[in-house]
C-alpha positions as CSV (number, residue, x, y, z in Angstrom):
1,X,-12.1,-2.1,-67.2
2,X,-14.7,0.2,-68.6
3,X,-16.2,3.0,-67.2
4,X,-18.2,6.1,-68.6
5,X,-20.9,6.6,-71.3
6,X,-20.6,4.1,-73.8
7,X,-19.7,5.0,-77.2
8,X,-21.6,4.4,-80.6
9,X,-21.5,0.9,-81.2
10,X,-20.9,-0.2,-77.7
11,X,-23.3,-2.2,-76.0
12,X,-25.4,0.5,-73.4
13,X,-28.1,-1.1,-71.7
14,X,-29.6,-4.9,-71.1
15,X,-33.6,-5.7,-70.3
16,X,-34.8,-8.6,-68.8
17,X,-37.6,-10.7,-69.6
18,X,-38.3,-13.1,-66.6
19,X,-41.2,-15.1,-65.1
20,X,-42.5,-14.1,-61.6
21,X,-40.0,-11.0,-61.4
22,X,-40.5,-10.4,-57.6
23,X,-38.6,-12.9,-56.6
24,X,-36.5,-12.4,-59.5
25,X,-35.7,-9.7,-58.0
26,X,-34.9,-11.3,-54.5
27,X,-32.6,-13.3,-56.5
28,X,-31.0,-10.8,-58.4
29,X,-30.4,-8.3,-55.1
30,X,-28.8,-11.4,-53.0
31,X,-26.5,-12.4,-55.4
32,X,-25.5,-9.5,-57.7
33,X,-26.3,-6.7,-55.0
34,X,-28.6,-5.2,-57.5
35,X,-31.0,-2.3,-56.2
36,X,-34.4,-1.6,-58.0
37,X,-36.4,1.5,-58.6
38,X,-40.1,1.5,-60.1
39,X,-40.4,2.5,-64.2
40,X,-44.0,3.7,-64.2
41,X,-46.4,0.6,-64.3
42,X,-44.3,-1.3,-67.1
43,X,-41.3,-3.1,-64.8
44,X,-38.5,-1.9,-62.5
45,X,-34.8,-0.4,-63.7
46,X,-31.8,-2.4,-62.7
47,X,-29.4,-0.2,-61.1
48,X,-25.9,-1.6,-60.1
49,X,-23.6,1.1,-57.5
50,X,-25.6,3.5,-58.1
51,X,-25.5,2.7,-61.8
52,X,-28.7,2.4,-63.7
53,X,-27.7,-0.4,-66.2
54,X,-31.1,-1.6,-67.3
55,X,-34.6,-2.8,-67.4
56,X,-36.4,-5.9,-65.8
57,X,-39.8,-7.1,-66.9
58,X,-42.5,-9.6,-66.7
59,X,-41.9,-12.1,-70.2
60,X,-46.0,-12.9,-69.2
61,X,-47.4,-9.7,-69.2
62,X,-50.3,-9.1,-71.2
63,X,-48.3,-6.6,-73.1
64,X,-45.5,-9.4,-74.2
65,X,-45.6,-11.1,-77.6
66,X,-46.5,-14.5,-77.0
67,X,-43.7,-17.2,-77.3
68,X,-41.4,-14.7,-76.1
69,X,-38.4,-16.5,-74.2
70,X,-37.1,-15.7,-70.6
71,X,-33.8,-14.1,-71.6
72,X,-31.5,-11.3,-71.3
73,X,-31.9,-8.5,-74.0
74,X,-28.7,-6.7,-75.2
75,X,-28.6,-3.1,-76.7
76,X,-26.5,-1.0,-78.9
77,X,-26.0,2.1,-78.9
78,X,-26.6,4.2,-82.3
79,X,-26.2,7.6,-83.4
80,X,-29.7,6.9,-85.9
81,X,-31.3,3.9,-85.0
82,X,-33.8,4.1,-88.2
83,X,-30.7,3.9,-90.3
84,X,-29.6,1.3,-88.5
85,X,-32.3,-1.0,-89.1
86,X,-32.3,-0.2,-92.5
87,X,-28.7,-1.4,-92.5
88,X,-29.5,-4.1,-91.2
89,X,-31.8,-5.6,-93.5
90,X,-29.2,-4.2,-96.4
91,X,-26.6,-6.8,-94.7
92,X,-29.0,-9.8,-94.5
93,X,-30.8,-9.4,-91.1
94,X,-34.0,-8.4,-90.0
95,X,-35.3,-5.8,-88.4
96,X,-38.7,-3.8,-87.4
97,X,-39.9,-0.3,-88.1
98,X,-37.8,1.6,-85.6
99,X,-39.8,3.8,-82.4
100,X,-40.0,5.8,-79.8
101,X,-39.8,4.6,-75.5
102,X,-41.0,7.7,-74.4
103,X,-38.8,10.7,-74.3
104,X,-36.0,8.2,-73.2
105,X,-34.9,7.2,-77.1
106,X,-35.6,5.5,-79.8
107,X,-35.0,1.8,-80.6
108,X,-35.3,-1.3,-83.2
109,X,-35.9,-4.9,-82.7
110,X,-33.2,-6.6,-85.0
111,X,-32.0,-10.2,-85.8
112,X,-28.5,-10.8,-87.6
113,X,-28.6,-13.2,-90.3
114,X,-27.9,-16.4,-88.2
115,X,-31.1,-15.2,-85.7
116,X,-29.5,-13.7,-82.2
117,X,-31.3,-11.0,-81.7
118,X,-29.9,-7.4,-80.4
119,X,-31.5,-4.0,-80.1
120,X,-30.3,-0.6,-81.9
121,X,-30.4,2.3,-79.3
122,X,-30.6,5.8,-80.1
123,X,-30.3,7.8,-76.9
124,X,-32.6,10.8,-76.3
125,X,-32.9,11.4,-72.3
126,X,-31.4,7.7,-71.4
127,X,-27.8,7.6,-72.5
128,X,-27.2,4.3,-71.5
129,X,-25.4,2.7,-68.5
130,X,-21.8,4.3,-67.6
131,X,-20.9,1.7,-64.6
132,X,-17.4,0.9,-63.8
133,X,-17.5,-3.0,-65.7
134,X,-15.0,-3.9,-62.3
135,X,-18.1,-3.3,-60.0
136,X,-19.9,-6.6,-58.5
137,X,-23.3,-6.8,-60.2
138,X,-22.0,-5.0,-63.2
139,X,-22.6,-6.0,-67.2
140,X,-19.1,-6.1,-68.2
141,X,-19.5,-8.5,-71.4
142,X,-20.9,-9.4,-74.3
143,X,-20.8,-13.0,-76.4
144,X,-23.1,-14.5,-79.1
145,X,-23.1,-17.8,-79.7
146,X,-24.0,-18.4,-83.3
147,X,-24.0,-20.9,-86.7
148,X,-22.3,-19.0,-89.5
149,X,-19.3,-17.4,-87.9
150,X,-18.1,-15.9,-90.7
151,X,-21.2,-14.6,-91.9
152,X,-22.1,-13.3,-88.3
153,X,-18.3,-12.0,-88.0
154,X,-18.9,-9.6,-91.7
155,X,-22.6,-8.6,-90.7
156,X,-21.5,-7.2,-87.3
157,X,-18.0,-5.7,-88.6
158,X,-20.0,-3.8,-91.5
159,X,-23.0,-3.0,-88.9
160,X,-21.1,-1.3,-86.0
161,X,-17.5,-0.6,-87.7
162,X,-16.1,-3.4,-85.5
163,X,-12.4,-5.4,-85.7
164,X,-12.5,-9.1,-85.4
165,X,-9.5,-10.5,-83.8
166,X,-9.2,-14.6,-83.4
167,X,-7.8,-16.7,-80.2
168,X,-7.6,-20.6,-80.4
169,X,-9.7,-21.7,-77.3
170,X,-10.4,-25.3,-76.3
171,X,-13.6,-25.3,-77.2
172,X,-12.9,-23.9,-80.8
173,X,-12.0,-20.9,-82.1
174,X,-13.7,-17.3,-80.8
175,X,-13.8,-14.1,-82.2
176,X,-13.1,-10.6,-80.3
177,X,-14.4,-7.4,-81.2
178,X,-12.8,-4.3,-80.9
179,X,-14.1,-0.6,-81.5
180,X,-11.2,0.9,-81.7
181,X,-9.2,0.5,-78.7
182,X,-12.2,-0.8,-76.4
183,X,-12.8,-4.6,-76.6
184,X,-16.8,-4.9,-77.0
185,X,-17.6,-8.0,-77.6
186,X,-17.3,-11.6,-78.5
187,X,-18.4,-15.0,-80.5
188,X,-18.2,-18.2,-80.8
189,X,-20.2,-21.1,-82.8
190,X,-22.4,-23.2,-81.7
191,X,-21.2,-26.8,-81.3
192,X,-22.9,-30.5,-80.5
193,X,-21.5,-30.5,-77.3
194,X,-24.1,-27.2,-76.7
195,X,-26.9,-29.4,-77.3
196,X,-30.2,-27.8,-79.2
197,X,-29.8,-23.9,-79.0
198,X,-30.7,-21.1,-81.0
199,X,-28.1,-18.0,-81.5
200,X,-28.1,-15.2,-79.3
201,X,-26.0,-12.8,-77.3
202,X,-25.2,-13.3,-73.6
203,X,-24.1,-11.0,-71.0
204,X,-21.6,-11.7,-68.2
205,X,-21.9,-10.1,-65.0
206,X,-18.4,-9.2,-62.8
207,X,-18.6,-10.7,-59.5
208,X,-15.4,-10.2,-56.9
209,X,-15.0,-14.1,-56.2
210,X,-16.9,-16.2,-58.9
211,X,-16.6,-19.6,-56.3
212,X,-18.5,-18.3,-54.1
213,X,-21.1,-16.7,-56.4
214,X,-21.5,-20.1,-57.9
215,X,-22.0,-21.4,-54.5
216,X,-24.8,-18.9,-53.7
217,X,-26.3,-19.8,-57.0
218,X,-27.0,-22.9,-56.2
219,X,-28.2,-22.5,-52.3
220,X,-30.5,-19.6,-53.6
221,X,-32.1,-22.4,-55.8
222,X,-30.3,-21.3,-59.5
223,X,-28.5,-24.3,-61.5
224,X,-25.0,-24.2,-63.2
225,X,-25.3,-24.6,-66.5
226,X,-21.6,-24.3,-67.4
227,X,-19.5,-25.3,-64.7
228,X,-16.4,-23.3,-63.2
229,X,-13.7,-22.6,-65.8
230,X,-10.6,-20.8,-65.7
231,X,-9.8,-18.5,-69.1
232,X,-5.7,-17.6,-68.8
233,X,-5.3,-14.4,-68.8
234,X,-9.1,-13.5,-69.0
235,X,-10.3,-15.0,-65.8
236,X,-12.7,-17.3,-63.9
237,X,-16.1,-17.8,-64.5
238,X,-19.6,-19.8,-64.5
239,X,-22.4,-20.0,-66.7
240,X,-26.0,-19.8,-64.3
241,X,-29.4,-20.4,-65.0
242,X,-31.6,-18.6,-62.7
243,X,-34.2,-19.9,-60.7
244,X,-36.8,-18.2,-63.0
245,X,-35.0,-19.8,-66.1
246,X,-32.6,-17.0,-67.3
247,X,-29.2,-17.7,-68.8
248,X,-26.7,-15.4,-67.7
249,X,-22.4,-15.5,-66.9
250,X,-20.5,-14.5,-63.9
251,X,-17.2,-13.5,-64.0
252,X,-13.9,-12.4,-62.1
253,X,-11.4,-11.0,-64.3
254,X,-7.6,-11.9,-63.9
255,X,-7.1,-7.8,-63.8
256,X,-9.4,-7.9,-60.0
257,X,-6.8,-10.3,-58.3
C-alpha cells in the first residue's frame, strides 16, 4: 500500500488517450467508480476517492498527432524535467524539448531505448496523485513490457536511481523496481506467446474482488485480453481491453483479503 505525494522517481499521474471518451467515461465510472471534473476545453481529470489521479482525453482530437494509439500514458515525477530529457538521450533514448502545461508543471515526451514511452514530470501547481493504491479505481502499478531487458533494466536504473530485483515467474523472468524502500515498478520481455506488440508501460488498477470486475467487463461490452491469473503472494488479476480499445490491468492484492 501506497499512499501520499509520490516521491522523485515514482510514477505521479496517468493520461488517457481514448476514442469517443463520453462513453469512456460511462465505462470507466461503472466499473472503476471513477468521478470526472471538466479541465478547461482540453478533456476531463480522472479523480479516484476524492483523489485526482489523472487526465482523460480524445486520441482524435484535432489537437492529437496523428497515428497516436489509444493507450494509457504513464508519468514520472522529476525534480528538473529538462535535465531529465537530456539524460535521457545521454543513456540511449529519446526525448523532446521539455515544456510547460500551464502553471500546473512542466513535462517531456520520452522513449527508452527499446521504444515504451513514459513522460518526465516536473511539478509546479499539480503535484501528482497521493491516493491510497488499496482504493478501488486506484493506479496502484506499473509494468513495461519490453525487448532488451537488460538494456531497458540499466537505462531505467541510471534514469531514476532505481534497484532491480529478479523473481522467476512462469512466464519468464520479471524485474522489480525499487526506490528505496517503495516498490515502483516492474518488467518483463516480450515473448511469442504475446503476439505482435510494441514496448510500453501499463498500469494496473486495484479493484476489491477482481472476479467480478472481470465479469462486469465483459457485460459492459470490454474484452479480456489476459485471462484471470493468480500471482502467489502478489495477488489476483485480469488484463482488459476496453470497449473503446484501451489496454489496462485490474488487480486485488493478496494484502486486501
Amino acid at each position: 500500500m501506497k499512499e501520499g505525494i509520490r516521491k522523485d522517481g515514482d510514477f505521479c499521474w496517468i493520461n488517457m488517450l481514448t476514442p469517443q471518451p463520453a462513453k469512456a467515461r460511462e465505462f470507466y465510472a461503472e466499473l472503476l467508480g471513477w468521478t470526472f471534473f471538466p479541465m478547461g476545453d482540453i478533456g476531463y481529470g480522472i479523480r479516484v476517492g476524492g483523489h485526482d489521479v489523472g487526465g482523460m482525453f480524445d486520441v482524435e482530437a484535432p489537437n492529437t498527432p496523428p497515428g497516436t494509439r489509444a493507450h494509457i500514458g504513464v508519468m514520472v515525477k522529476v525534480a528538473n524535467a529538462d535535465a531529465t530529457a537530456e539524460k535521457v538521450k545521454s543513456l540511449g533514448g529519446k526525448a523532446q524539448p521539455a515544456f510547460d502545461i500551464f502553471d500546473a508543471g512542466r513535462m517531456a515526451v520520452c522513449n527508452d531505448p527499446n521504444g515504451a514511452n513514459f513522460d518526465p514530470w516536473q511539478p509546479k501547481s499539480l503535484k501528482g496523485f497521493d491516493v491510497n493504491t488499496n482504493v478501488h479505481g486506484a493506479p496502484s502499478w506499473f509494468e513495461t513490457l519490453t525487448t532488451d531487458v537488460p538494456r531497458a533494466k540499466k537505462f531505467y536504473m541510471d534514469l531514476f536511481g532505481w534497484q532491480a530485483e529478479s523473481m522467476p515467474m512462469p512466464q519468464g523472468e520479471y524485474i522489480t523496481f525499487k526506490l528505496g524502500d517503495d516498490y515502483v515498478a516492474g518488467m518483463m520481455g516480450i515473448t511469442p506467446e504475446m503476439g505482435e506488440m510494441r514496448p510500453h508501460w501499463g498500469t494496473y488498477f486495484t479493484v476489491d474482488k477482481v472476479d467480478e470486475t472481470e465479469k462486469l467487463a465483459r457485460k459492459l461490452g470490454a474484452e479480456i485480453c489476459m485471462p484471470l491469473m493468480d500471482v502467489p503472494g502478489v495477488g489476483r488479476m485480469c488484463g482488459i481491453m476496453s470497449p473503446q480499445g484501451v489496454m489496462f490491468y485490474a488487480i486485488t492484492y493478496a494484502s486486501m483479503a
